[in-house]
SETORMI-552707 format. One record per residue (C-alpha): x, y, z; residue number from 0; residue in one letter. Coordinates in Angstrom, 2 decimals. Example, Ala and Ser with C-alpha at 12.3 -4.5 7.8 and 13.67 -1.06 7.14 Angstrom:
// SETORMI-552707
<atom east="12.30" north="-4.50" up="7.80" k="0" r="a"/>
<atom east="13.67" north="-1.06" up="7.14" k="1" r="s"/>
// end
This chain:
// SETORMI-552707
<atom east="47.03" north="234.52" up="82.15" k="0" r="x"/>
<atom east="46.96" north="232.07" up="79.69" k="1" r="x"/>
<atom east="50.14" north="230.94" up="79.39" k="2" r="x"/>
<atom east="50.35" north="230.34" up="83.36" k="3" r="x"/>
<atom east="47.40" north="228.18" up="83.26" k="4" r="x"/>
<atom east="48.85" north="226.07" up="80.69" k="5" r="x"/>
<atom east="52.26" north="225.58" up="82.68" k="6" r="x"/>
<atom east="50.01" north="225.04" up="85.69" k="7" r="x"/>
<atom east="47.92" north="221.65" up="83.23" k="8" r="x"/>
<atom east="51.03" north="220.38" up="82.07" k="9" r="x"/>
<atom east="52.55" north="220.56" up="85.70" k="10" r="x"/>
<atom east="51.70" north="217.18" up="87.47" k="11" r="x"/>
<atom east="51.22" north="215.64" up="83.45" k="12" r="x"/>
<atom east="54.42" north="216.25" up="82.36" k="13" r="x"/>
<atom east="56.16" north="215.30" up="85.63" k="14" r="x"/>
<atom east="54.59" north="211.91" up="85.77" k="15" r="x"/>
<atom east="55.74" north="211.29" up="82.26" k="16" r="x"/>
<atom east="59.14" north="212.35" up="82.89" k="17" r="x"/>
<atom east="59.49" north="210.36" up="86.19" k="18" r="x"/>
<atom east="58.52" north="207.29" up="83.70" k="19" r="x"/>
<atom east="60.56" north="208.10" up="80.96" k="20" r="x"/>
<atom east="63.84" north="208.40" up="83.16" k="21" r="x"/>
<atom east="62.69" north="205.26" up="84.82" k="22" r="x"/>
<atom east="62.77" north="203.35" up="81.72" k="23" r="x"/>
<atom east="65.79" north="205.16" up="80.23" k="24" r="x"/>
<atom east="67.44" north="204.56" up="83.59" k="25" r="x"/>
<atom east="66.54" north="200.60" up="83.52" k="26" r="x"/>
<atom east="67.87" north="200.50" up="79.56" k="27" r="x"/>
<atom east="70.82" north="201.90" up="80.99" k="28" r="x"/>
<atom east="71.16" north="199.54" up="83.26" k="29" r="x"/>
<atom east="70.60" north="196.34" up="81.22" k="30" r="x"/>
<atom east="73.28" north="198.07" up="78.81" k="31" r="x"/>
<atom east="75.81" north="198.40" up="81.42" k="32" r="x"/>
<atom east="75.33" north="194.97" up="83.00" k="33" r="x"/>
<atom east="75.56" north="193.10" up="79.16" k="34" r="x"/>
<atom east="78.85" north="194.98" up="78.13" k="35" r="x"/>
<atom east="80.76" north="195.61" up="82.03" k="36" r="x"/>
<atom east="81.48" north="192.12" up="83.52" k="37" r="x"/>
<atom east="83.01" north="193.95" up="86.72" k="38" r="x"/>
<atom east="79.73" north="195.89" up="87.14" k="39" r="x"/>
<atom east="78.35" north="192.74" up="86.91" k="40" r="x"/>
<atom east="80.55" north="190.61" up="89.65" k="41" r="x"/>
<atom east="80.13" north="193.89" up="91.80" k="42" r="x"/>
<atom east="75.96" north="193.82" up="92.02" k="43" r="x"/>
<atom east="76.66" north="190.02" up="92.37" k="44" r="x"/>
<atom east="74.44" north="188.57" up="89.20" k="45" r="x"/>
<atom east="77.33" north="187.47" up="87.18" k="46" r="x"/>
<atom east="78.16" north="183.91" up="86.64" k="47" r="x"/>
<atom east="81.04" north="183.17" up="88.46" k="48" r="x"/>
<atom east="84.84" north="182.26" up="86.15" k="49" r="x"/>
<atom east="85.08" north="178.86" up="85.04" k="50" r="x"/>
<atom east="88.68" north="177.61" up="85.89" k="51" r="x"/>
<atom east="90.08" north="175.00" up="83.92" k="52" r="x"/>
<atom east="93.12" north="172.57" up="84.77" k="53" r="x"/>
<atom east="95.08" north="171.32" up="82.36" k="54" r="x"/>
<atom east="94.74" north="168.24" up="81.19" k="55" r="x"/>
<atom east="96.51" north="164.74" up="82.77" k="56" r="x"/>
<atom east="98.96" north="162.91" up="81.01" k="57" r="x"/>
<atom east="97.36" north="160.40" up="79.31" k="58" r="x"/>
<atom east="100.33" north="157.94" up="79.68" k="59" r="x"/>
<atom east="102.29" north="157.87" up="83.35" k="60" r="x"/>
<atom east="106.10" north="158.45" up="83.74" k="61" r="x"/>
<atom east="107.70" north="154.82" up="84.33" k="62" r="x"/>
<atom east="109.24" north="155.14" up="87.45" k="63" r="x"/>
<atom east="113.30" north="155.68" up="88.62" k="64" r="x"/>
<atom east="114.70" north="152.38" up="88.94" k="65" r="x"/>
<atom east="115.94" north="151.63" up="92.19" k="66" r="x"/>
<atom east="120.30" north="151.61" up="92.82" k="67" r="x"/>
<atom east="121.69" north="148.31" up="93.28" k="68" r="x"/>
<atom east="122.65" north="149.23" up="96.94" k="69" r="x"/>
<atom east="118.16" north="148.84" up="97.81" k="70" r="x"/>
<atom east="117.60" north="145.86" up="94.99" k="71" r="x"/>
<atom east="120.71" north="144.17" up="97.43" k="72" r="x"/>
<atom east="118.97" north="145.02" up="100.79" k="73" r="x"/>
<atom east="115.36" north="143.76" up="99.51" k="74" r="x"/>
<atom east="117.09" north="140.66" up="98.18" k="75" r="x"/>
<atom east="118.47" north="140.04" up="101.97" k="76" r="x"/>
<atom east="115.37" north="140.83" up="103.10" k="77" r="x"/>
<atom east="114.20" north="138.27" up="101.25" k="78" r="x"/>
<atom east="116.59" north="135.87" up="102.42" k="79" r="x"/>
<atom east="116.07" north="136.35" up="105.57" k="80" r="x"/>
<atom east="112.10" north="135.41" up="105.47" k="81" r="x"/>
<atom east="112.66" north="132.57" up="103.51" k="82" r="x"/>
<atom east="114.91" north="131.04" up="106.40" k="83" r="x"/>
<atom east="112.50" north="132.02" up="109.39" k="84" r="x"/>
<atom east="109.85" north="130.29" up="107.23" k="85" r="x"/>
<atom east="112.38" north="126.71" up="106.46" k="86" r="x"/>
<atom east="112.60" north="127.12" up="110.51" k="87" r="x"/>
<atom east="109.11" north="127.27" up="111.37" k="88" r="x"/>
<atom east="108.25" north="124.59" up="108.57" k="89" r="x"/>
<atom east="111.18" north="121.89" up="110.17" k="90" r="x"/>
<atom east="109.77" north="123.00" up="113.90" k="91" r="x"/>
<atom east="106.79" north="122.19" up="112.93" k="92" r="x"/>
<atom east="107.53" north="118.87" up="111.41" k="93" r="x"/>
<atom east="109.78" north="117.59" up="114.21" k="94" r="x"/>
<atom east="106.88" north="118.84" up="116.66" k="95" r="x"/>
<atom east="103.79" north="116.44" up="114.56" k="96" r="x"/>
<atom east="106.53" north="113.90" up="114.32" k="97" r="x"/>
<atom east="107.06" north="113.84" up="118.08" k="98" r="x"/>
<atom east="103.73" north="113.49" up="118.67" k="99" r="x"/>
<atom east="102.84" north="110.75" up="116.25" k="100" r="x"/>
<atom east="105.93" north="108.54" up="117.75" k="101" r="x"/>
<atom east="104.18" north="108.89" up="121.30" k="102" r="x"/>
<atom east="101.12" north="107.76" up="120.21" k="103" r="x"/>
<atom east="102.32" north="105.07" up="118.43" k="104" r="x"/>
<atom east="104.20" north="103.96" up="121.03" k="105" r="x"/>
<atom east="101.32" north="104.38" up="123.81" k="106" r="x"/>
<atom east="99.49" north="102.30" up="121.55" k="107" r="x"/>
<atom east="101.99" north="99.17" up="121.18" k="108" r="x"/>
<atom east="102.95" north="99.46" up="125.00" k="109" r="x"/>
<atom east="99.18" north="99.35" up="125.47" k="110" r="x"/>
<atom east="98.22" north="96.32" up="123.30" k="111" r="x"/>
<atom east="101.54" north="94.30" up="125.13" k="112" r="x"/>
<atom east="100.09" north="94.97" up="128.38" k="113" r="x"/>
<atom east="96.58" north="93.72" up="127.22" k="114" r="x"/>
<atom east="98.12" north="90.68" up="125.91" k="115" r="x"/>
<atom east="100.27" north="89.98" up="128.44" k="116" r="x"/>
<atom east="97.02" north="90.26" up="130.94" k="117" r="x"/>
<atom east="95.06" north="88.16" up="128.47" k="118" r="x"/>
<atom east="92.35" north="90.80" up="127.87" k="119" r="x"/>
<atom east="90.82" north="91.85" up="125.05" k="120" r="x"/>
<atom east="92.18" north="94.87" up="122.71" k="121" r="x"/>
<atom east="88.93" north="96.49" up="122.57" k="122" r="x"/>
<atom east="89.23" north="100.04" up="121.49" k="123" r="x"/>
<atom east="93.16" north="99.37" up="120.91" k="124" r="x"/>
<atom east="92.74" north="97.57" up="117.72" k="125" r="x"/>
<atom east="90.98" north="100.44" up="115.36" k="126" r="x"/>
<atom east="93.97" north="101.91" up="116.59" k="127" r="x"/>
<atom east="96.42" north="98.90" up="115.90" k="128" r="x"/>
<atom east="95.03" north="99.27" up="112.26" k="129" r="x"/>
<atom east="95.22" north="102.98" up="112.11" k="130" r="x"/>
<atom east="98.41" north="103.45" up="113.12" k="131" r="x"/>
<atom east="100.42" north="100.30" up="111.50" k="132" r="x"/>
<atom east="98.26" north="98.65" up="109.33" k="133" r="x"/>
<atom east="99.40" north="100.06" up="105.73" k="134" r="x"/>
<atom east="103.40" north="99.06" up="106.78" k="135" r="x"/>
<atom east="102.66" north="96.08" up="108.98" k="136" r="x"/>
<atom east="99.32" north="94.42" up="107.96" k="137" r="x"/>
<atom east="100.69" north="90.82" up="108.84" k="138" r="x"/>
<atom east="101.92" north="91.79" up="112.63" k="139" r="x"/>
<atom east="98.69" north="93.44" up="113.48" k="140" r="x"/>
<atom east="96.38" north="90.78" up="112.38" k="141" r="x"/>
<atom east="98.64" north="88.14" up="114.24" k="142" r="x"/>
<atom east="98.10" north="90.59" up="117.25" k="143" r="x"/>
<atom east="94.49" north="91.08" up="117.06" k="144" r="x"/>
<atom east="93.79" north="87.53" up="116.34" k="145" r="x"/>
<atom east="96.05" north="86.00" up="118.94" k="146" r="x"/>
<atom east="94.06" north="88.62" up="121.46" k="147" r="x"/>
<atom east="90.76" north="86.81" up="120.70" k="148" r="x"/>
<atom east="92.43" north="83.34" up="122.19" k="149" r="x"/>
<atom east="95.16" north="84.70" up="124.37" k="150" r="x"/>
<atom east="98.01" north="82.74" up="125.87" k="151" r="x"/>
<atom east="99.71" north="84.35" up="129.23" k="152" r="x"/>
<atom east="103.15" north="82.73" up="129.80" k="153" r="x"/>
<atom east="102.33" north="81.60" up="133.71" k="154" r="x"/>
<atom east="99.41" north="78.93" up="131.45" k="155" r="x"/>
<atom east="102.71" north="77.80" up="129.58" k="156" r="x"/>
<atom east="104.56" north="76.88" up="132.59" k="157" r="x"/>
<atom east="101.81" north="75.04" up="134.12" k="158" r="x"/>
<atom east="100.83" north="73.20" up="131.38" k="159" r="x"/>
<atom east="104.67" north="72.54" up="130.53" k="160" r="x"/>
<atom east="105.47" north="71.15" up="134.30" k="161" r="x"/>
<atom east="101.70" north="68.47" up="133.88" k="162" r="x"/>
<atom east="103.47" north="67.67" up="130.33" k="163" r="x"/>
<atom east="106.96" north="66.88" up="131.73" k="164" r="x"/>
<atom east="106.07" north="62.44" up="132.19" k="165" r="x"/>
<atom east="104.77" north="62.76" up="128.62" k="166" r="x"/>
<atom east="107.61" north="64.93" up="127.01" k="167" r="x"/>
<atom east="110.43" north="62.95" up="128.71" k="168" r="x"/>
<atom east="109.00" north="59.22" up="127.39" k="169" r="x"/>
<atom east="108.60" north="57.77" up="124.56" k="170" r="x"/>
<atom east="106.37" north="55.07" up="125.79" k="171" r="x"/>
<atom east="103.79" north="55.81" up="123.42" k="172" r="x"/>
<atom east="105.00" north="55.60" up="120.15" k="173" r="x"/>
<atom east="108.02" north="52.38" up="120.48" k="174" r="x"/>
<atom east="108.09" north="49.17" up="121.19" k="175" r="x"/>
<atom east="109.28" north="47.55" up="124.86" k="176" r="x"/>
<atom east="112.37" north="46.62" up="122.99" k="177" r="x"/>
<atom east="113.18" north="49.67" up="121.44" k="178" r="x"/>
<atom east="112.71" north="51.21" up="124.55" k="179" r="x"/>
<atom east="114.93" north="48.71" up="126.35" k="180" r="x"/>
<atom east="117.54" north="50.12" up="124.12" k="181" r="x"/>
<atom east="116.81" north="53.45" up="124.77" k="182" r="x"/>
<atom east="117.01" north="52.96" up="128.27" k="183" r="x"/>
<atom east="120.12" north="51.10" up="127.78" k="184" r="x"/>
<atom east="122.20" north="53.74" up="125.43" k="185" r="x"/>
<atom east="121.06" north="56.27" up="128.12" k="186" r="x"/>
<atom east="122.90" north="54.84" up="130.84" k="187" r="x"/>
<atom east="126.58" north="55.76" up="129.43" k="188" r="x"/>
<atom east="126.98" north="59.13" up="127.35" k="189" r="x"/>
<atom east="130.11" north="60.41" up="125.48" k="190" r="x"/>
<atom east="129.66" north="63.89" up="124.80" k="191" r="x"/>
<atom east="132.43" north="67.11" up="125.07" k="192" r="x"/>
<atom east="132.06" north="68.69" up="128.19" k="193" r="x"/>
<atom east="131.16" north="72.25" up="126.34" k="194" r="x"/>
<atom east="127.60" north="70.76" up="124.98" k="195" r="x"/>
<atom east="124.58" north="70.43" up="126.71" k="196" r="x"/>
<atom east="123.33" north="67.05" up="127.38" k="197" r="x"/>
<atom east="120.99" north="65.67" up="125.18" k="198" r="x"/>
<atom east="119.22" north="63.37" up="127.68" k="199" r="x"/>
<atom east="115.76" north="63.84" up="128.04" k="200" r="x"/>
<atom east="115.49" north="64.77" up="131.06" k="201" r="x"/>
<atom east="118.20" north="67.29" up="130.94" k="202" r="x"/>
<atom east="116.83" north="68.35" up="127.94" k="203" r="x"/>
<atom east="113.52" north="69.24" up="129.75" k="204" r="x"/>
<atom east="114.88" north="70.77" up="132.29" k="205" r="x"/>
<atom east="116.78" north="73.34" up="130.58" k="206" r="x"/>
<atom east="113.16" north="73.64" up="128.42" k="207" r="x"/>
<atom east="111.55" north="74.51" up="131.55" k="208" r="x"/>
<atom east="114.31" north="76.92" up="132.96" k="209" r="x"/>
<atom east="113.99" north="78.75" up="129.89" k="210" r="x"/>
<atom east="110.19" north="78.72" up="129.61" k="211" r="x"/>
<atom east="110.38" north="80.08" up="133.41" k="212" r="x"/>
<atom east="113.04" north="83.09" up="132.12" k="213" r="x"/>
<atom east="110.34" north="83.63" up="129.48" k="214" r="x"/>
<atom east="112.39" north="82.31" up="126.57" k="215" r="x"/>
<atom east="109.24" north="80.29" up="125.51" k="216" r="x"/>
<atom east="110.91" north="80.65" up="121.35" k="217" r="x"/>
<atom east="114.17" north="78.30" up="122.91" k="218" r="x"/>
<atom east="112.28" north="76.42" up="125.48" k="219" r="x"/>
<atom east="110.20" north="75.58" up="122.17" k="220" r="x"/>
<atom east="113.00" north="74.48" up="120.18" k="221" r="x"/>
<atom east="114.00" north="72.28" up="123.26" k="222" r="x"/>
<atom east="110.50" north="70.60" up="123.40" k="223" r="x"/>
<atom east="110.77" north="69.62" up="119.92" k="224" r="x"/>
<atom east="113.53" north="67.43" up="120.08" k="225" r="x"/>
<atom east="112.16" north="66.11" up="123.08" k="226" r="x"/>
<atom east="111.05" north="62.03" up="122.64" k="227" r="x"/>
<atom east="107.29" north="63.14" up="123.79" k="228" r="x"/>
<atom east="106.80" north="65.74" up="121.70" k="229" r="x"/>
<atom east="104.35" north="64.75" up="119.40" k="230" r="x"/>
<atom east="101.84" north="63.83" up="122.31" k="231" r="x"/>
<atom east="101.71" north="67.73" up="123.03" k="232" r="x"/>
<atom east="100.76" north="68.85" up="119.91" k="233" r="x"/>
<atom east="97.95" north="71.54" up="121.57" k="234" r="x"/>
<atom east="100.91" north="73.05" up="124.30" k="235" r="x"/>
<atom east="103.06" north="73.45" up="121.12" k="236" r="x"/>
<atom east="100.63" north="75.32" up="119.24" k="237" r="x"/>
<atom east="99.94" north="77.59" up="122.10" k="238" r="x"/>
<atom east="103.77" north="78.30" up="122.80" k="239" r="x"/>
<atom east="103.69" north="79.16" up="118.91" k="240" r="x"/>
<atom east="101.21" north="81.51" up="118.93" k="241" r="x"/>
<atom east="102.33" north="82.94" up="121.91" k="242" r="x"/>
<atom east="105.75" north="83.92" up="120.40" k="243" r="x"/>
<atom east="104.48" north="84.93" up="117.29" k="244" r="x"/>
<atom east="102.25" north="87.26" up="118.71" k="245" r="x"/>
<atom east="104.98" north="88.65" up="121.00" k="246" r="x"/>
<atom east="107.37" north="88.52" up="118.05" k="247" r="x"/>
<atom east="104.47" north="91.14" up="116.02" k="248" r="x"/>
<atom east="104.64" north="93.31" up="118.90" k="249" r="x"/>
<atom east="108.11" north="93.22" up="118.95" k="250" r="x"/>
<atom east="107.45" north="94.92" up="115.28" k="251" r="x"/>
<atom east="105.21" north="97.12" up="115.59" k="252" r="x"/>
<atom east="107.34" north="98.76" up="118.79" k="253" r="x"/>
<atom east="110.21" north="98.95" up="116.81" k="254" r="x"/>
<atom east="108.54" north="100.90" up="114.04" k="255" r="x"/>
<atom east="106.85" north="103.42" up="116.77" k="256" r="x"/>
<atom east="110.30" north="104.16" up="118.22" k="257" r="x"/>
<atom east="111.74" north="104.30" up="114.79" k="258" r="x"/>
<atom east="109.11" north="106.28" up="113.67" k="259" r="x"/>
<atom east="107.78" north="104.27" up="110.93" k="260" r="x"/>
<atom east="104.59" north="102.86" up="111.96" k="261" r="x"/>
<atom east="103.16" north="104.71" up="108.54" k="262" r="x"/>
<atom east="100.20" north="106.28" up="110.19" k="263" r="x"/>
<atom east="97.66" north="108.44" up="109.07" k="264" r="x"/>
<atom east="97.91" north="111.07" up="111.98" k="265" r="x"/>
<atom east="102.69" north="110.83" up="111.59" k="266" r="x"/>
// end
């Protein structure tokens, strides 16, 4: 009776300490397996996962394959060809700002004639006159722009010439009645070849004024000169002179627009 009660105490005592010693011998067990079997470990999922390494780069790259003389021959043609388009384009482009700085130096001299020849002022035209000839031809423009402030129109010339013509054909003025007489007298007979113009006076007017009229005012000048009168029309000369030199300066600066040498900022 004894011995059954003390198998009945120990019962539920022992079983509890059992239950906790295969608990912790179980967990020990565990820990031991996990520590020393890496595939036990990857299978309940708590072990690290494998570090992979790459090898390491080349510290220094491989130079690469030269290329074969057939591609070296095709780039250099390549080549070539770019450079040419690009000589094109560049002498296009030239002959296309060339173009267009002849026109407007030319619109500009045609413009400035026409004002002159009207007898109006330049205006606006001479900044331009300066811009577009004045480093090449400094002396022309200012002979146009300053002739413009005073102008002289040819039909004036002829006008005045024809009021002139008593004066310019005598030489009352500046001789003496006898020295006239003699002048009057040589003028009656004339030896001359028949191939030269006549140097009478009056013939020598006349074909001054025919040439003024055809706009020759340069030789209906050097006509007047030798003319007996001519020193009592000292103002119509200096007109007529002005008058062809400012004709003769935009003779100059037209040339140089057509020729494409005006030297302007914007050719």
């Amino acid at each position: 009776m004894a011995t059954a009660s003390n198998s009945a105490g120990l019962g539920w005592g022992g079983r509890f300490l059992i239950a906790i010693a295969l608990i912790i011998a179980g967990a020990a067990g565990a820990a031991w397996g996990l520590a020393h079997y890496d595939q036990a470990a990857r299978f309940l999922g708590v072990a690290p996962a494998p570090v992979v390494t790459r090898p390491a780069q080349q510290a220094i790259a491989q130079p690469e394959a030269p290329l074969p003389p057939e591609a070296i021959a095709e780039e250099d043609a390549r080549l070539g060809q770019l450079e040419q388009r690009l000589s094109r384009v560049e002498r296009s482009t030239q002959r296309v700002e060339g173009s267009a700085g002849r026109a407007d130096a030319l619109l500009v001299a045609f413009a400035a004639r026409r004002a002159v020849d009207r007898g109006v002022a330049l205006g606006f035209l001479e900044p331009l006159l300066v811009d577009r000839f004045g480093d090449t031809h400094q002396r022309a423009v200012a002979t146009i722009i300053t002739g413009s402030h005073s102008p002289v129109q040819l039909n004036d010339l002829i006008s005045e010439y024809r009021n002139l013509g008593p004066e310019l054909r005598s030489s009352k003025l500046e001789q003496g009645w006898w020295t006239q007489f003699q002048n009057e007298l040589g003028s009656l007979v004339q030896v001359r070849r028949a191939d030269r113009p006549s140097t009478q006076p009056d013939a020598r007017y006349l074909r001054a004024l025919s040439m003024l009229e055809d706009g020759e005012v340069d030789a209906a000048l050097a006509e007047t000169m030798r003319l007996p009168g001519a020193p009592h029309a000292q103002a119509w000369i200096a007109r007529a002179r002005q008058y062809v030199g400012v004709h003769r300066a935009l003779d100059e600066i037209e040339s140089a627009a057509l020729l494409g040498k005006s030297g302007s900022t914007a050719s």
